[in-house]
N, C-alpha and C positions, 0 to 999 in steps of 0.2 A: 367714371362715376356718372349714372345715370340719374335726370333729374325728372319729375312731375313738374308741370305746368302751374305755380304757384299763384293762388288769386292775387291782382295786386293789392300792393298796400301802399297806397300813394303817402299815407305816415314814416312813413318808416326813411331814419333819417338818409341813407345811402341814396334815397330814392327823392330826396327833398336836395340834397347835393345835386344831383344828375341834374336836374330840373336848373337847378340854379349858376352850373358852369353849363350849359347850355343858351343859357341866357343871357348870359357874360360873355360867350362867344359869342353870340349874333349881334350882341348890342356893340361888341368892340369891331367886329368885320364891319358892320351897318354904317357905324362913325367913321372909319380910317374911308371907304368905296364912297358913300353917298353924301358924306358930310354932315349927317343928323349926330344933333345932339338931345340927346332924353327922350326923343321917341322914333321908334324904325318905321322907316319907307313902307311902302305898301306889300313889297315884293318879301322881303325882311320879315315881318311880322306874318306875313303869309306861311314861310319857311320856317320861322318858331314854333306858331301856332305847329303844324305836320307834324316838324322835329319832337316836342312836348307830347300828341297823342300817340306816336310811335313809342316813347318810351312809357307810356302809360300801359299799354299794351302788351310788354313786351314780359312776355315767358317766364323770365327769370327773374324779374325786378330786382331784390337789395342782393342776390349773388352774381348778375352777371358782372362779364368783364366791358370794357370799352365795345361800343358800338364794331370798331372797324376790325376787332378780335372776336368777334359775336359768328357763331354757326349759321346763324339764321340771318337773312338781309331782308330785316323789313321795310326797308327804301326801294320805294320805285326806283328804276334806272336812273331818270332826269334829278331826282331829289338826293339818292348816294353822289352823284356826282358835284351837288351843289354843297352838301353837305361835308364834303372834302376839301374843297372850294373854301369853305368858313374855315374848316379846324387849322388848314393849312396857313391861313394864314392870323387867325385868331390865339391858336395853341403858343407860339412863341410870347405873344401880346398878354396871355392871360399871367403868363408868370410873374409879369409887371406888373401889373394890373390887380389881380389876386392872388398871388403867391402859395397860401394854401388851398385853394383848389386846383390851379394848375399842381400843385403836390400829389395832391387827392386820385387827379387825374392820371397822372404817370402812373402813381402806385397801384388803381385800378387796372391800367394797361397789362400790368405783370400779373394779372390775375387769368390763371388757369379757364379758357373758356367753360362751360356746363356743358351737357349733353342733354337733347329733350330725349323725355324714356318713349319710346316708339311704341310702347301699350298705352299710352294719354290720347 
């Protein structure tokens, strides 16, 4: 199935999800590495900030699957690699942590990547 380039819709709740088990991961990676509590390091909030406008951007908004199941790599080299970095060790943490989104999260995973339609 091929898909068109959908405008985002930063509403739409799939898309307010993403957003916000992203932010659960960096703030839990943030706390376990650097020690902050309530607000991220420099380096941290740098990487959310990126992380956030990538997904704001990103093609498919409320049908894609998980970023690391995704066709398309909108992460610079340096930034897929830090951002592996977080999930790897955040993904385990979030299940305690938030339980339904780390749910949210898996169940997303098992979602059939999209295809951009190559006439867009």
């Amino acid at each position: 199935m091929t898909m068109k380039p959908q405008p985002p819709n930063p509403e739409h709740k799939r898309m307010k999800r993403e957003r916000k088990t992203i932010t659960y991961m960096v703030d839990i990676y943030c706390k376990g590495h650097h020690g902050t509590h309530g607000r991220l390091c420099p380096e941290c909030q740098q990487f959310k900030d990126y992380a956030l406008l990538r997904l704001s951007k990103c093609p498919f908004q409320e049908k894609k699957t998980t970023c690391g199941k995704c066709v398309i790599h909108c992460y610079k080299p340096d930034m897929k690699a830090e951002v592996r970095k977080v999930m790897r060790y955040s993904g385990p943490r979030l299940l305690i942590h938030h339980p339904t989104l780390a749910l949210h999260h898996a169940w997303d995973g098992r979602r059939k990547p999209p295809t951009l339609d190559k006439a867009a």
